[in-house]
C-alpha positions in Angstrom: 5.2 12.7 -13.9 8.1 12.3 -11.4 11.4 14.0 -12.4 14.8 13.2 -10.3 14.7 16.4 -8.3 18.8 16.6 -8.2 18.6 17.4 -11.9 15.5 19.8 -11.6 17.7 22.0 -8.9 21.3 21.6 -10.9 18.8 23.0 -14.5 17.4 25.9 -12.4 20.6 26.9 -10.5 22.7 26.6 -13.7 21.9 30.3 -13.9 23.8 32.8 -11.7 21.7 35.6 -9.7 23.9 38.1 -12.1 22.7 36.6 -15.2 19.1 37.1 -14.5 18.7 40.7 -14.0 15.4 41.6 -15.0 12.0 40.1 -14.3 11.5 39.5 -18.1 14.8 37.8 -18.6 13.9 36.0 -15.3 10.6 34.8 -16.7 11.5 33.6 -20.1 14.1 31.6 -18.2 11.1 30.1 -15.7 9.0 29.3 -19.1 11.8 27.5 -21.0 12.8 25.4 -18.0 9.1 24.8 -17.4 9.0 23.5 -20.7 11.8 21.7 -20.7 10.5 19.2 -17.8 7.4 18.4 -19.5 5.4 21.1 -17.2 2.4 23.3 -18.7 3.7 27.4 -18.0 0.5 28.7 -18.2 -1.8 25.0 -16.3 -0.1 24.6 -12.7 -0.5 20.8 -12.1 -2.6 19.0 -10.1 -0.6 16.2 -8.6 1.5 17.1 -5.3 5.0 16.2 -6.6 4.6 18.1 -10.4 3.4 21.1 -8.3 6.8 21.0 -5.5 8.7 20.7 -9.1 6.9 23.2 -10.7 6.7 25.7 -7.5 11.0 25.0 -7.6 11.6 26.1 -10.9 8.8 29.1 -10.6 10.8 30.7 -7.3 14.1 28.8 -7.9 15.3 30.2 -10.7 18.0 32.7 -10.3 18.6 30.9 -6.1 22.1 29.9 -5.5 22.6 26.0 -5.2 23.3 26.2 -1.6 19.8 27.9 -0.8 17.5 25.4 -3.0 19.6 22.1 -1.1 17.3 22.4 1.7 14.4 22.0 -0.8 15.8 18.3 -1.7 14.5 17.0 1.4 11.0 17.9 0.9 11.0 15.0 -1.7 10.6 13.0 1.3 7.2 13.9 2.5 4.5 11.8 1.2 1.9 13.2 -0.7 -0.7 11.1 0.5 -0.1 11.0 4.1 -4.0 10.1 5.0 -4.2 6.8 2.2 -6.6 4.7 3.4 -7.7 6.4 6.4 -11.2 6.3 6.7 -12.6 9.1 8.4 -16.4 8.6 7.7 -18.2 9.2 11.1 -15.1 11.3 13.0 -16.1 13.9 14.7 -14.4 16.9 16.0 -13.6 17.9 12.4 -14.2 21.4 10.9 -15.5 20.9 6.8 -12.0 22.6 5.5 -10.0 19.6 8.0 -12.2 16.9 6.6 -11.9 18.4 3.0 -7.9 18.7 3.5 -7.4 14.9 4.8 -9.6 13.8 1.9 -7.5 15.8 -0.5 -4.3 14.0 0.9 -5.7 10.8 0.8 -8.7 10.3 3.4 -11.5 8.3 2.5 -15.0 9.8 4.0 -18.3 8.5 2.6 -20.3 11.1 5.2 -22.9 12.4 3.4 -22.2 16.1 2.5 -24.0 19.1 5.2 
């Protein structure tokens, strides 16, 4: 699910720092908003872009607008920069690098150690 960031950073900045004073207060807040975008509080997803979203509202909330407009350019990056690489047969590479490009999109049909 891909939600227009620009309205994922006005929902979670709608509430001033001086509104949110306690942690509990804070954390209802973090649930409802969760819920609100179609994201499971208590099942983190999967998918790269549902987890940036998710991530915002879990440390965003509370953030004044000017500090989570840097985060808008994240929703640049790809989240499969490696699609289509193949990487079968590449050497050099530790197993947590290998596993990490084939996470982000690598394709490596080396047969596992």
């Amino acid at each position: 699910m891909i939600l227009e960031l620009a309205g994922l950073i006005e929902a979670i900045t709608g509430f001033a720092q001086g509104q949110i004073q306690e942690k509990a207060q804070r954390s209802e807040v973090v649930i409802k908003l969760l819920k609100d975008f179609g994201l499971d509080p208590e099942h983190p997803p999967a998918d790269f872009t549902a987890v940036y979203q998710y991530t915002l509202v879990a440390y965003g909330v509370g953030k004044r607008r000017e500090d989570t407009r840097t985060w808008q350019c994240i929703q640049t990056l790809d989240s499969n920069p490696y699609a289509g690489t193949t990487i079968t047969g590449a050497t050099g590479l530790t197993p947590a690098q290998r596993l990490s490009m084939v996470t982000l999109g690598a394709i490596d049909h080396s047969p596992t150690p």
